[in-house]
C-alpha positions as CSV (number, residue, x, y, z in Angstrom):
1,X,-7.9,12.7,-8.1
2,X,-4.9,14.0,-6.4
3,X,-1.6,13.0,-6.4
4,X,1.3,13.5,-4.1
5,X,4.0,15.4,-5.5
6,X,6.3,12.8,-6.1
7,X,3.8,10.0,-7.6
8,X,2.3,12.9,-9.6
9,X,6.5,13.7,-10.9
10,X,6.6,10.1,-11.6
11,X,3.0,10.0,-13.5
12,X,4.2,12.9,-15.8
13,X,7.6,11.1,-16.8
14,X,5.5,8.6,-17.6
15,X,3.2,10.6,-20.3
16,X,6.2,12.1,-21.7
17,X,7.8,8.5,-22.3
18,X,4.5,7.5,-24.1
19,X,3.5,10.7,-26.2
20,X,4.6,12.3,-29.7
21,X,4.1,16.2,-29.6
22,X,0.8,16.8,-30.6
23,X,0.5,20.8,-30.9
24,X,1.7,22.8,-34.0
25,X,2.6,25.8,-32.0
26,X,4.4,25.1,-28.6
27,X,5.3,28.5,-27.2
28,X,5.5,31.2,-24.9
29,X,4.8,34.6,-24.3
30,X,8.0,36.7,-23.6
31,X,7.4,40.3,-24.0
32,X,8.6,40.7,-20.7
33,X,12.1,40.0,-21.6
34,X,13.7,42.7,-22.3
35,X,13.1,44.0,-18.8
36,X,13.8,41.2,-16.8
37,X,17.0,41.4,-18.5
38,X,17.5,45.3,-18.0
39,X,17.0,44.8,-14.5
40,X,20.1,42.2,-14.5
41,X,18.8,38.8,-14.4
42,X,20.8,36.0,-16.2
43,X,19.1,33.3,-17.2
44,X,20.4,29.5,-16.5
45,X,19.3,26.4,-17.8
46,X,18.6,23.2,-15.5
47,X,22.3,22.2,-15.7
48,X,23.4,25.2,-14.4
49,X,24.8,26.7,-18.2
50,X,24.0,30.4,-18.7
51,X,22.1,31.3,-22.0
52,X,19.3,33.4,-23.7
53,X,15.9,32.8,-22.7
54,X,14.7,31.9,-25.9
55,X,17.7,29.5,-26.8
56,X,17.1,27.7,-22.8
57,X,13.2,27.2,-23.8
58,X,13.7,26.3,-27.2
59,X,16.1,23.5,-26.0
60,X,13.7,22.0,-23.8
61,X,11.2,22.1,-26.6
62,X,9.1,25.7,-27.6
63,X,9.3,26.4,-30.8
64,X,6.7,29.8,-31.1
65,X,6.9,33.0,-29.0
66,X,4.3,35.4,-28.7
67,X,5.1,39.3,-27.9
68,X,2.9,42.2,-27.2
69,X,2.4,45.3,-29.0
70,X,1.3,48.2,-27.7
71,X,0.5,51.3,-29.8
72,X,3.3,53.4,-27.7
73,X,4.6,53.2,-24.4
74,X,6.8,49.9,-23.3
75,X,6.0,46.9,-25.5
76,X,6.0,50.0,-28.8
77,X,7.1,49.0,-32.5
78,X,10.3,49.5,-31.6
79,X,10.2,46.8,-28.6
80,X,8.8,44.6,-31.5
81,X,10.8,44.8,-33.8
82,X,14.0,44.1,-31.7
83,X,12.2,41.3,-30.0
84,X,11.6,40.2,-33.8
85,X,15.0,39.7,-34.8
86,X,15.5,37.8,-31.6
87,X,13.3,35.5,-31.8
88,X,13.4,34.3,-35.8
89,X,17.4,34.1,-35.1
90,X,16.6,31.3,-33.0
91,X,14.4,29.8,-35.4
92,X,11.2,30.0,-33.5
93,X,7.4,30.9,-35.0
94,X,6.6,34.9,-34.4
95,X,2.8,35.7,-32.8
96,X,2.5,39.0,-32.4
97,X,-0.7,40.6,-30.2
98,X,-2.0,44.0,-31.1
99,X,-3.1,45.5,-28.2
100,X,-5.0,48.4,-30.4
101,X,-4.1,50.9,-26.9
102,X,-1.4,52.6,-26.2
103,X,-1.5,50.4,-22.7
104,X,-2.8,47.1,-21.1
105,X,-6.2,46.2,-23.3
106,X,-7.7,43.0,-21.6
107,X,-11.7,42.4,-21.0
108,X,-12.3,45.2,-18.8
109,X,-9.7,47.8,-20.2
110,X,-9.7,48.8,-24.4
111,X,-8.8,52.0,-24.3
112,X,-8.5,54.1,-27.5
113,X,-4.5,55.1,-28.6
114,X,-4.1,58.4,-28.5
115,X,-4.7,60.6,-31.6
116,X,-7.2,58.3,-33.2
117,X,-10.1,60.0,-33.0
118,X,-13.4,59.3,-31.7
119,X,-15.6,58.7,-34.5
120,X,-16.4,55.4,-36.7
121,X,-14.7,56.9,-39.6
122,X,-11.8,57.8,-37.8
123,X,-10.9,54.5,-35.9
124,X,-11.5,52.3,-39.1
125,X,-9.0,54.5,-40.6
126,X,-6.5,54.6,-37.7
127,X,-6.6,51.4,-37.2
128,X,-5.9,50.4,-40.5
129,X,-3.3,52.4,-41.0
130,X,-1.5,51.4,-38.2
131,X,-2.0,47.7,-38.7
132,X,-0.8,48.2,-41.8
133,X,2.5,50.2,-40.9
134,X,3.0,47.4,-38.2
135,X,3.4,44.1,-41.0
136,X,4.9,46.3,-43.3
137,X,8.0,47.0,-40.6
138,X,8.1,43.4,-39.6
139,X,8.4,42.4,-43.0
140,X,10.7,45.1,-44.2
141,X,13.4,44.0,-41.3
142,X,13.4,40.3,-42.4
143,X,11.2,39.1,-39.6
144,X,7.1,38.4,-40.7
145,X,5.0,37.7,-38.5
146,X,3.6,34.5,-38.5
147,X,0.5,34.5,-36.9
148,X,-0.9,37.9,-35.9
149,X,-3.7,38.5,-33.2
150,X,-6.0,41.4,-34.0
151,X,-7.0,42.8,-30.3
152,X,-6.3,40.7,-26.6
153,X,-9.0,39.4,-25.0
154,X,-11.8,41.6,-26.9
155,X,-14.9,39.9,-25.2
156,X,-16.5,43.4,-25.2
157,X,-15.0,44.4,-28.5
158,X,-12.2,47.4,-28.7
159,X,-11.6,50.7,-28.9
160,X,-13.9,51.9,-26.0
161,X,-16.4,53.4,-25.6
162,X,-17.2,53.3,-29.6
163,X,-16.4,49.7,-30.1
164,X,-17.4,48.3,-26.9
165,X,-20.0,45.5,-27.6
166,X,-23.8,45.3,-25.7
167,X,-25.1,47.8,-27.9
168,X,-25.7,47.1,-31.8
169,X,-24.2,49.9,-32.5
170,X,-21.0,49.3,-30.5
171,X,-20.7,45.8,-32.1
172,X,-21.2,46.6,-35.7
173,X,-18.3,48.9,-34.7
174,X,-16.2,46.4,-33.4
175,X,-16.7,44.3,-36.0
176,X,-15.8,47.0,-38.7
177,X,-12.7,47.9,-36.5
178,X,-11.4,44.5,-36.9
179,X,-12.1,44.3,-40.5
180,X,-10.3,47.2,-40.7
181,X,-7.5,45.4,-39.5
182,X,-7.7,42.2,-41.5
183,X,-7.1,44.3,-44.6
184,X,-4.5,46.6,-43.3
185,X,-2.6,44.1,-42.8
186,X,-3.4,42.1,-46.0
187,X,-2.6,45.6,-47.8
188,X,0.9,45.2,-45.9
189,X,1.6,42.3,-47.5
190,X,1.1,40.2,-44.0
191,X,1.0,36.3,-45.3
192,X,0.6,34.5,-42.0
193,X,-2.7,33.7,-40.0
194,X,-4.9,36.0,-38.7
195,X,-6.5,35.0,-34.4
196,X,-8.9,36.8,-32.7
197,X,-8.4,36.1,-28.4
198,X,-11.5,36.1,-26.0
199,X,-11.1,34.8,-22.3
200,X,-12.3,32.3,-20.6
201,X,-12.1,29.8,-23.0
202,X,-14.0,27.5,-21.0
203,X,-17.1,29.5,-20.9
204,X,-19.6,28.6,-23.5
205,X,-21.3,31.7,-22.5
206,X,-18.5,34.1,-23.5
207,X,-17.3,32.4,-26.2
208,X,-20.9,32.9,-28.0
209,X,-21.9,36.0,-26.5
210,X,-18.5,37.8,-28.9
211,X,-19.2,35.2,-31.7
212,X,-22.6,35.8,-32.0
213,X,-22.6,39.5,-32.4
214,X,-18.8,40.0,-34.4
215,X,-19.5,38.9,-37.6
216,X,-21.5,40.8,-39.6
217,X,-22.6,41.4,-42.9
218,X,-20.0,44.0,-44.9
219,X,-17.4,44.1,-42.2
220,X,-15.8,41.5,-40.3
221,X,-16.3,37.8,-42.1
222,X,-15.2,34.4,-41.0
223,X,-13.5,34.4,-43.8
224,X,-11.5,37.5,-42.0
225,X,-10.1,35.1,-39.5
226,X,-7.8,31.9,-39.2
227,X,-7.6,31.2,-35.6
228,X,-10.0,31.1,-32.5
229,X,-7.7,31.8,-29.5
230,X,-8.5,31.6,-25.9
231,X,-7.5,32.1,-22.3
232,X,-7.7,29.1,-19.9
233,X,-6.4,30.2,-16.1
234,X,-7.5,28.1,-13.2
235,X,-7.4,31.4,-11.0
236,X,-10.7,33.2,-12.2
237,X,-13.4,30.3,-11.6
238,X,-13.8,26.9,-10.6
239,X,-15.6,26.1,-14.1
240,X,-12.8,26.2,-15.6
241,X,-12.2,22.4,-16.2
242,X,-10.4,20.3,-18.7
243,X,-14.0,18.9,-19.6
244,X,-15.6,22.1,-20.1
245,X,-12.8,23.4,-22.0
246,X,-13.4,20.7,-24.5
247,X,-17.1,21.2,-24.5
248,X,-16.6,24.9,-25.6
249,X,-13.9,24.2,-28.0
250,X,-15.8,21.7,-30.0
251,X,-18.8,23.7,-30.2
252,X,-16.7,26.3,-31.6
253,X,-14.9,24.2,-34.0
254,X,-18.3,22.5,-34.6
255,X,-19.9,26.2,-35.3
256,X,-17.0,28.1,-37.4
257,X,-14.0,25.4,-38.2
258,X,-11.1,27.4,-37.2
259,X,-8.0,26.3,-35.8
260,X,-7.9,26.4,-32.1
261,X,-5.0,27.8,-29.6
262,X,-4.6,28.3,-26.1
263,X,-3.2,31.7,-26.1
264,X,-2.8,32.3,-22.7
265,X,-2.3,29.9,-19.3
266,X,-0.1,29.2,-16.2
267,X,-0.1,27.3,-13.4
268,X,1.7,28.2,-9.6
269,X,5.3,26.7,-9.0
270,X,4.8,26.8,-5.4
271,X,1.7,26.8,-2.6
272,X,-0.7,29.0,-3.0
273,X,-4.2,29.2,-1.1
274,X,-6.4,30.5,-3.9
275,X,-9.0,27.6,-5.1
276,X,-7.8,26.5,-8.1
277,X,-10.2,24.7,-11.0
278,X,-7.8,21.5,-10.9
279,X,-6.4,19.4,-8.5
280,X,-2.5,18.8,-9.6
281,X,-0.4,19.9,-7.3
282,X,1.3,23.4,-6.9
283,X,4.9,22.7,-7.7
284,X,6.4,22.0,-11.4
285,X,5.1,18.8,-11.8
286,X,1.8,20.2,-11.4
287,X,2.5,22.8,-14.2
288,X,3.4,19.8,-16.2
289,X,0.2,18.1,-15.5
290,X,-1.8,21.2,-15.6
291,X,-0.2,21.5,-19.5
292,X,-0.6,17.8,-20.5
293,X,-4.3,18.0,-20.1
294,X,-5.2,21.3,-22.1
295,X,-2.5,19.1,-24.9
296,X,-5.6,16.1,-24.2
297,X,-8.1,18.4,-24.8
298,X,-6.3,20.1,-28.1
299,X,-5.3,16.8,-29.3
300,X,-9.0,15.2,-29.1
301,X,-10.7,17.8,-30.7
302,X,-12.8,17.6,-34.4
303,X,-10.7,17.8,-37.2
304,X,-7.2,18.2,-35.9
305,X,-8.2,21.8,-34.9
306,X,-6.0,22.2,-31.3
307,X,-3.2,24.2,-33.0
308,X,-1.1,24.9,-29.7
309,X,-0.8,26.4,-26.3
310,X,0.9,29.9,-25.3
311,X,2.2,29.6,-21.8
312,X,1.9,33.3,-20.7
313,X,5.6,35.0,-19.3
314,X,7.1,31.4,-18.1
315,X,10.6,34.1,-17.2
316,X,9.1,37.2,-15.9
317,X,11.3,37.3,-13.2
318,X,10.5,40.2,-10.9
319,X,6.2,39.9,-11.5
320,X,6.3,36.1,-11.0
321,X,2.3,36.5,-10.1
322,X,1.6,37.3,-13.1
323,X,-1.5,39.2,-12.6
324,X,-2.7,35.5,-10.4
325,X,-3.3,35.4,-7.2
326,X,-0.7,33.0,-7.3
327,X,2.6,34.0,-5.8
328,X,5.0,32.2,-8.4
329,X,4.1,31.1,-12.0
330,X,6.8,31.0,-13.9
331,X,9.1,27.8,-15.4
332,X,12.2,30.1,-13.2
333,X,13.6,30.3,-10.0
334,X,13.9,33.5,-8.6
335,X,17.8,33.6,-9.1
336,X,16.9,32.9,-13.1
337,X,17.7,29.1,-13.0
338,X,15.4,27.1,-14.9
339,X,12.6,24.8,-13.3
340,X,12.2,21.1,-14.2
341,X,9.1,22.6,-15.6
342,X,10.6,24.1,-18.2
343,X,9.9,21.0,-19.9
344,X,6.6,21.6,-20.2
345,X,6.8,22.5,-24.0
346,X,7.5,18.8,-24.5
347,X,4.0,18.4,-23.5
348,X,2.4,20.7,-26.0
């Protein structure tokens, strides 16, 4: 059904009046900070008081932020590590996302870091070493990682073109790679949870097509793994329903009994033309909406698996897109002032 903007604003109070927060992990991704801030953007709460981003969000309710590590290049160690301190000195839950490329990786890009090599050998290596290094720095600064993601989106695998799934050699590479990973980190004294992130997370399809072929016998176990973590945009395909992401999940949850998070959603602040998967309207209400039924859908599901939801880049002021064809997706104005969306963390 859909709601007019103003009945729909109303209808959301409403929930918030009559709900406890059912989510673990209410968070965002904001590895984009740093830059939005370089570029001079101050950022102002709904009252009009200037403060960090972190400190604005985690007044209106997050409480875990997730940040992006590439191997070099922008979001680098060193990016990490200062985003780190940031973000445990507010007293907010670190997810960090290992990328495994020294760029972008996402389901049509898992490009091999430079200086790895090209070979099995080499990669299970690298990629252990380097996974290892990575825990070991978080935890030697005072700031462990809490939950870390091995890979982003890896629906064909990672580490292209040796770990790039369709092939059994390419997936018993994959799954070795990520093994790998698993115990460099454990070997780095990493005590948090371990997530693996595939796309789509409405898609029954994709979901079993990684599932099915990544574990496997003497490299990557169940065992390996703590969290199931999806995507869940309303941009890429109409299928992409409240009801189908429920139908997924507990098949999942049903198949391998892992924790669930939404790692990565958004929904457009303002008009935009692109056929969306839900009907709620495009303003901050609707972002509210469009958050209070993936929290139905975690809350309802077997065994108090829904874990959380990630809203990707709520501040990243200056690519307010966000890769969508949305113009405008974030919880801020343009100016840095905070939406009434920015409540949306109170409906995780």
């Amino acid at each position: 059904m859909r709601f007019s903007g103003i009945v729909q604003a109303v209808f959301v109070s409403l929930s918030f009046l009559g709900c406890t927060s059912a989510l673990t992990y209410k968070g965002g991704d904001l590895s984009s900070l740093p830059i939005v801030e370089g570029a001079g953007v101050t950022f102002k709460d709904t009252n009009g008081a200037t403060g960090k981003l972190e400190n604005i969000l985690k007044t209106h309710g997050m409480n875990t932020v997730r940040i992006r590590l590439w191997t070099s290049g922008t979001y680098d160690l060193t990016f990490g590590l200062a985003m780190a301190k940031r973000v445990k000195a507010a007293g907010l839950n670190l997810v960090v996302g290992l990328h495994f490329s020294d760029t972008w990786a996402d389901p049509g890009h898992q490009a091999i870091p430079a200086g790895w090599g090209s070979t099995v050998s080499s990669l299970n290596s690298s990629i252990y070493t380097y996974t290892k290094s990575v825990v070991t720095a978080f935890i030697k600064q005072g700031t462990p990682i809490d939950i870390l993601a091995l890979g982003n989106e890896i629906n064909v695998g990672l580490l292209w073109p040796v770990g790039k799934g369709g092939t059994t050699a390419g997936w018993s590479a994959a799954s070795q790679f990520l093994h790998s990973a698993k115990v460099g980190a454990t070997d780095g004294g990493f005590k948090g949870k371990t997530m693996i992130q595939i796309s789509n997370g409405w898609d029954l399809g994709v979901q079993q097509f990684f599932y099915n072929n990544i574990f496997i016998k003497g490299a990557l176990s169940t065992s390996d793994i703590d969290i199931l973590a999806v995507s869940f945009y309303p941009y890429y395909g109409t299928g992409a329903t409240a009801a189908a992401l429920k139908s997924t999940l507990t098949t999942l949850i049903n198949t391998y009994g892992k924790d669930i998070i939404v790692a990565e959603t958004d929904w457009p602040a303002v008009a935009c033309s692109a056929a969306l998967s839900a009907s709620f309207a495009k303003t901050p209400a609707g972002q509210i909406a469009w958050q209070q039924s993936i929290t139905t859908v975690l809350a309802a599901l077997p065994g108090s698996h829904g874990k959380g939801t990630l809203y990707w880049e709520p501040g990243w002021i200056g690519s307010a897109a966000l890769g969508s064809p949305c113009g405008d997706n974030l919880l801020f104005a343009s100016n840095g002032t905070a939406r009434s969306s920015v409540d949306i963390f109170k409906s995780m």
